[in-house]
PLY file of the C-alpha trace (Angstrom):
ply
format ascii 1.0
element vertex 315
property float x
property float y
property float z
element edge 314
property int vertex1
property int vertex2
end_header
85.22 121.05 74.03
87.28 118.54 71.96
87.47 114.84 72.76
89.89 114.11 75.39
92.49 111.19 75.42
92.75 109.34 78.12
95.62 107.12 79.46
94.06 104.13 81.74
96.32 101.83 83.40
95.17 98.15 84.90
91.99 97.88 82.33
91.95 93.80 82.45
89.39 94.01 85.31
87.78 95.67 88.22
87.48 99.53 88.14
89.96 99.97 85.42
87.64 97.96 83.30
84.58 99.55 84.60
86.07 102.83 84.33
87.33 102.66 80.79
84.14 101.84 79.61
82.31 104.34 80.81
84.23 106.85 79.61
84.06 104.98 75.72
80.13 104.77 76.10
79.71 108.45 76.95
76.85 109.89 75.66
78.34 113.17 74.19
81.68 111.50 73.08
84.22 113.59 75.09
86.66 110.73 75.30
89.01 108.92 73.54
90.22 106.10 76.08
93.70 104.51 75.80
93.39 101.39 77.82
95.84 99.71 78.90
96.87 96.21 80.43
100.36 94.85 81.31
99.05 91.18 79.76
97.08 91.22 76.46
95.68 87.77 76.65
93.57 89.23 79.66
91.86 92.02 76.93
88.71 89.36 76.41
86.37 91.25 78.92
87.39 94.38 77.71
86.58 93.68 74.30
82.96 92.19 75.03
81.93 94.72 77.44
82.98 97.96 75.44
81.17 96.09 72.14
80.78 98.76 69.92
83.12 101.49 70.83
85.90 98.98 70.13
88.65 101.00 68.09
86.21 103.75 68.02
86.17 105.74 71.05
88.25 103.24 73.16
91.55 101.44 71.93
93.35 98.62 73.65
97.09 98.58 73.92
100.19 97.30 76.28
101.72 99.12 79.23
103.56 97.57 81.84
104.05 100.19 84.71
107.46 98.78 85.97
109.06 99.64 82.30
109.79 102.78 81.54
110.38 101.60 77.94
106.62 100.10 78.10
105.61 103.67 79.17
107.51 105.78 76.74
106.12 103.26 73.33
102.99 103.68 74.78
102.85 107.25 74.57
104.61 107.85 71.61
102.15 105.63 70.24
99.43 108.71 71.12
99.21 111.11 68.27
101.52 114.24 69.09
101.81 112.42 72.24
98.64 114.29 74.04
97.23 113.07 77.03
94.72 114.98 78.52
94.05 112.89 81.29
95.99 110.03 83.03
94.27 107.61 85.32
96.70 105.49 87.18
94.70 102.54 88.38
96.92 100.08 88.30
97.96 98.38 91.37
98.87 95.51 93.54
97.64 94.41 96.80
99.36 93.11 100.07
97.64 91.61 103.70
98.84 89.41 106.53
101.47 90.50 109.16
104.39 91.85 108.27
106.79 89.32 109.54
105.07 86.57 106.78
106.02 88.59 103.76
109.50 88.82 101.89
111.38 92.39 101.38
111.16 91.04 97.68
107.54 91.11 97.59
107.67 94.64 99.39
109.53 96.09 96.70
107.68 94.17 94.10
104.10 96.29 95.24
105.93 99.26 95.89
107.78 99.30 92.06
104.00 98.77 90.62
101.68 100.74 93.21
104.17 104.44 93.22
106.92 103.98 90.97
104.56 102.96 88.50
102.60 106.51 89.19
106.18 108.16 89.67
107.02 106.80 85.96
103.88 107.85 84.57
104.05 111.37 85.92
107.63 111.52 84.82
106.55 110.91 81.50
103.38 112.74 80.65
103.74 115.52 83.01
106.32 117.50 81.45
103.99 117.68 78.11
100.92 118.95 80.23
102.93 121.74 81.66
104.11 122.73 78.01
100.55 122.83 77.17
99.25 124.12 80.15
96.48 121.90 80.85
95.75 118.11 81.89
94.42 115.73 84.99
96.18 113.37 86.80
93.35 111.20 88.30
95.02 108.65 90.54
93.37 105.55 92.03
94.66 106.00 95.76
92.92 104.45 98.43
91.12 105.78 102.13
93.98 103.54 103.51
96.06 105.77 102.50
94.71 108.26 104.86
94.24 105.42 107.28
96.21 102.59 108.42
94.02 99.15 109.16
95.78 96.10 110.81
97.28 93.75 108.44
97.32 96.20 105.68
100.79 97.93 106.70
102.55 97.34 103.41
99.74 98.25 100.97
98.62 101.03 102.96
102.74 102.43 103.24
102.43 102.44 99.54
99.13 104.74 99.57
100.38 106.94 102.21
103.23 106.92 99.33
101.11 108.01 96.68
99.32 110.38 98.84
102.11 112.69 100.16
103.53 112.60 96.44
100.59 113.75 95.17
99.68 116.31 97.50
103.26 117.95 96.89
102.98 117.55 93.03
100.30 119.26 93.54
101.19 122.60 94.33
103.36 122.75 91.19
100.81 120.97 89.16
98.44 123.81 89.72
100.97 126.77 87.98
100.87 124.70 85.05
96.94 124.77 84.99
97.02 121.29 85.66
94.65 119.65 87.79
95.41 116.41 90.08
92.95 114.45 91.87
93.34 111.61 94.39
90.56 108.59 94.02
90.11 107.32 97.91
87.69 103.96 97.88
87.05 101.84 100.64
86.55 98.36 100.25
85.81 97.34 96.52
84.05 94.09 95.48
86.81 92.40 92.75
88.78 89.69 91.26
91.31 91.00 92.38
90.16 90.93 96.07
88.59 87.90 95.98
92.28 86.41 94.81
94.08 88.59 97.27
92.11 86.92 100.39
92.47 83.55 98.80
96.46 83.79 98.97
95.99 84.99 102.40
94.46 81.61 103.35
96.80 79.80 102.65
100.01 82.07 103.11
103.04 80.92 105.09
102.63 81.91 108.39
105.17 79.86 110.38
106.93 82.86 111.67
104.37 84.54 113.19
103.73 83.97 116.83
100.42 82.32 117.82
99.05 85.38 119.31
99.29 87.62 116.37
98.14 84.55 114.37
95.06 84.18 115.86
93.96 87.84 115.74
95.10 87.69 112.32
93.18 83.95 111.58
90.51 84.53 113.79
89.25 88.30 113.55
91.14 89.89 110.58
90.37 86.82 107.80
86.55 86.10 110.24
85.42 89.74 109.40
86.81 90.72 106.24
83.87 88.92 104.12
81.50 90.82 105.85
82.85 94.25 106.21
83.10 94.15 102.23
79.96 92.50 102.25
78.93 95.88 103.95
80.80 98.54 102.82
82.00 97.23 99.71
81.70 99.00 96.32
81.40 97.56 92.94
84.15 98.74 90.19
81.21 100.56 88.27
80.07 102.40 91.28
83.74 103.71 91.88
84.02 103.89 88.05
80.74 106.21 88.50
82.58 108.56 90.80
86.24 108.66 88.85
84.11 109.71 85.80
82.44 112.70 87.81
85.91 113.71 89.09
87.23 113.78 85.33
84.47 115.69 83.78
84.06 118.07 86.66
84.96 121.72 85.93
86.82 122.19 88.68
87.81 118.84 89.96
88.28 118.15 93.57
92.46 117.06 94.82
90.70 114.47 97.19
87.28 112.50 96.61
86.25 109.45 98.71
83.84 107.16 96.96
82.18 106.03 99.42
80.66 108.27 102.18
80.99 105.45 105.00
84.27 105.82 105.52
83.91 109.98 106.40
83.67 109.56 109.82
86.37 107.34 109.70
88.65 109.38 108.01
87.95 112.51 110.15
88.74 111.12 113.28
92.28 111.35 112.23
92.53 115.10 111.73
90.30 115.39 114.43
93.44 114.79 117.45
96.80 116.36 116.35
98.30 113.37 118.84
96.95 110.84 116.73
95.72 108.97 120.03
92.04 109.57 119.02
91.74 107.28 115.81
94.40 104.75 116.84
92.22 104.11 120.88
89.53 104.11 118.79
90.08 101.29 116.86
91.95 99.09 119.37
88.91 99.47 121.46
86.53 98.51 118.48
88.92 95.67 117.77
89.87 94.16 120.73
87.95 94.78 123.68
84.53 95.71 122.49
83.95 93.29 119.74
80.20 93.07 120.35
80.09 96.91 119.28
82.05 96.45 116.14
79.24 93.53 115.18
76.26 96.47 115.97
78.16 98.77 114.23
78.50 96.65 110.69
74.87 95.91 110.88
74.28 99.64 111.24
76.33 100.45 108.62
74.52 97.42 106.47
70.83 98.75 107.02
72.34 102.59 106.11
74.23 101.03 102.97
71.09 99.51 102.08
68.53 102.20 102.14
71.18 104.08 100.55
71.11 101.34 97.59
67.30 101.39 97.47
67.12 105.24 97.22
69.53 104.94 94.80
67.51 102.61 92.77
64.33 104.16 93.66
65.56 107.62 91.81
66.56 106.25 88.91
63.27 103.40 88.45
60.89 105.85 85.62
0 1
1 2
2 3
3 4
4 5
5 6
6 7
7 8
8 9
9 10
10 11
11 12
12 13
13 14
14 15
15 16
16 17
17 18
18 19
19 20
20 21
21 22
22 23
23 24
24 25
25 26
26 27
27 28
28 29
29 30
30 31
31 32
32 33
33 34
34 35
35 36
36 37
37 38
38 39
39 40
40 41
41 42
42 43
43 44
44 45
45 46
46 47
47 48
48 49
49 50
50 51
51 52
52 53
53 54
54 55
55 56
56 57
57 58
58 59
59 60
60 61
61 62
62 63
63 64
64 65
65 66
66 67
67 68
68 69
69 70
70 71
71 72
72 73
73 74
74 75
75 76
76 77
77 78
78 79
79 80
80 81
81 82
82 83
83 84
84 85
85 86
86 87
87 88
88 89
89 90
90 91
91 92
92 93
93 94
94 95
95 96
96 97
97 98
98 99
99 100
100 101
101 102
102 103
103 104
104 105
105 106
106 107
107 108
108 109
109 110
110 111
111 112
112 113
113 114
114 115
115 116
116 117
117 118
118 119
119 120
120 121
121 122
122 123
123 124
124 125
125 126
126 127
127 128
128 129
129 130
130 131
131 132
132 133
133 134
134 135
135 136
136 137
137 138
138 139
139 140
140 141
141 142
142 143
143 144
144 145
145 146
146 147
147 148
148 149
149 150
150 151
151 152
152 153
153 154
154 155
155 156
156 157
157 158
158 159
159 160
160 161
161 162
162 163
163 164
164 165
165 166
166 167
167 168
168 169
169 170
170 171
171 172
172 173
173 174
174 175
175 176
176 177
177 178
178 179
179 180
180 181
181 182
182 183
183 184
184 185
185 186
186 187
187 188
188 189
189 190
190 191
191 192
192 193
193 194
194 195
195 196
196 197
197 198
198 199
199 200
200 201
201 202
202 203
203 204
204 205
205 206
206 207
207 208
208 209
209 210
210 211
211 212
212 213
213 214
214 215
215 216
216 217
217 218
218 219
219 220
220 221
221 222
222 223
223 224
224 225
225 226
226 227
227 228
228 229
229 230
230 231
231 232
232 233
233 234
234 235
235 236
236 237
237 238
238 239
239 240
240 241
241 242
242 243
243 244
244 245
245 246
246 247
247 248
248 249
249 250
250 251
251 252
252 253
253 254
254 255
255 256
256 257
257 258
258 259
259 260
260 261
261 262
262 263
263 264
264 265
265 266
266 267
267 268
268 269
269 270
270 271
271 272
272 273
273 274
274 275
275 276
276 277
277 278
278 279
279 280
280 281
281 282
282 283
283 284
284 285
285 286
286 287
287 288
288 289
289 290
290 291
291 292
292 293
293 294
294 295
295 296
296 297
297 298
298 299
299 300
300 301
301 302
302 303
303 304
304 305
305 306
306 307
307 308
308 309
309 310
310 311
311 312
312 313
313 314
């Protein structure tokens, strides 16, 4: 098989940057990785960590998702324009209740989390059904199968992304073209750790005490520790993505981490929907103790897994 270009989006950090070099460093040197980053003076840790297959096997160039005329030079920069598979990782994140956060700001993470996708599609889709082939490989989210308190706004956007994809979809596949939806849980970045820190210390003067202490004193209390728990690192998820994009016949759906299964299932498991929703109230607010034993369950589990992990691959 010839080497495959690949369009990255969001490659200044976190699984984008994991992601884009691991597809540069391969071994049999399928790829040819376009990566790309809305702000250049953020390329640094880019350029250190793929060392060598700088301007080789990966190149570094300027997209900002929310310009269609960023998009279209980007592209047209690509000899004969071919992209053979487009990873949209780029994104934006949102938390705190709803009544804190501007319309503005709504709009702001919708423009970059779907109608950056939707602009991306728009433009590289059309040549992968003239050709017949190509991937979409898009960077969704398992909240955008499930909603989680606090998360409305990020997770809308998901759900977004989701139902777009899964109707693209059907069309994608008479072209030969393949799309596949990237579900993590919780991931271990920068861009996290910055997302909780401007939750701290967020206006919220117009939310009503009550909310503001479930919000304050369970939501912001726990969140360190279930990411402490179920968090991923970007190379782990990177790990995955890459699987998905050299797989023969790539999956439409593929959580990274196995965790959240159970999680996921209890939604399809009730067509009322009362099943997942009572059973998170319940974990949340009246049976707190429970949801304590049931992160250190899933801590011990995530750590054998870890250890088995590293056991297989010690020589």
């Amino acid at each position: 098989m010839s080497c495959r270009n690949v369009l990255l989006t969001g490659c200044s950090s976190g699984i984008g940057l994991a992601l884009a070099v691991r597809l540069a460093k391969d071994e049999l040197k399928r790829f040819r990785v376009i990566a790309t980053m809305r702000n250049l003076d953020k390329r640094e840790a880019l350029e250190k960590q793929a060392g060598p297959a700088l301007d080789k096997t990966l190149e570094i160039r300027q997209m900002d998702v929310t310009s269609e005329e960023s998009i279209r030079r980007c592209v047209e920069g690509i000899p004969q324009r071919r992209v053979d598979v487009l990873v949209n990782n780029a994104g934006l994140g949102m938390i705190g209740p709803v009544e804190s956060q501007s319309v503005a700001a709504m709009k702001s993470l919708f423009d970059t989390n779907f109608f950056g996708l939707v602009r991306l599609v728009r433009e590289v889709f059309p040549d992968m059904k003239r050709r017949r082939r190509g991937h979409i490989v898009v960077m969704s989210s398992v909240l955008g199968l499930q909603g989680l308190i606090f998360n409305d706004i990020y997770s809308a956007s998901k759900f977004a992304v989701e139902g777009f994809c899964e109707s693209l979809a059907l069309q994608a596949l008479k072209f030969g073209v393949n799309i596949s939806l990237i579900e993590p849980g919780p991931v271990v970045t920068e861009f996290e750790r910055k997302l909780y820190e401007e939750a701290a210390c967020m206006d919220l003067s117009a939310v009503d005490q009550e909310t503001l202490d479930i919000f304050q004193g369970f939501y912001m209390a726990y969140s360190k520790e279930v990411f402490t728990v179920l968090g991923q690192s970007p190379d782990e998820v990177a790990e995955h993505t890459a699987k998905v994009i050299m797989a023969e016949k790539p999956p439409f759906r593929y959580q990274t981490n196995s965790l959240y299964t159970p999680m996921t299932t209890l939604k399809h498991a009730d067509p009322t929907g009362n099943l997942p929703l009572n059973a998170f109230h319940q974990m949340i607010f009246q049976h707190d103790r429970l949801f304590k034993a049931s992160l250190s369950l899933l801590k011990m589990l995530q750590w054998r897994k870890r250890r088995d992990v590293s056991y297989n691959k010690s020589p």
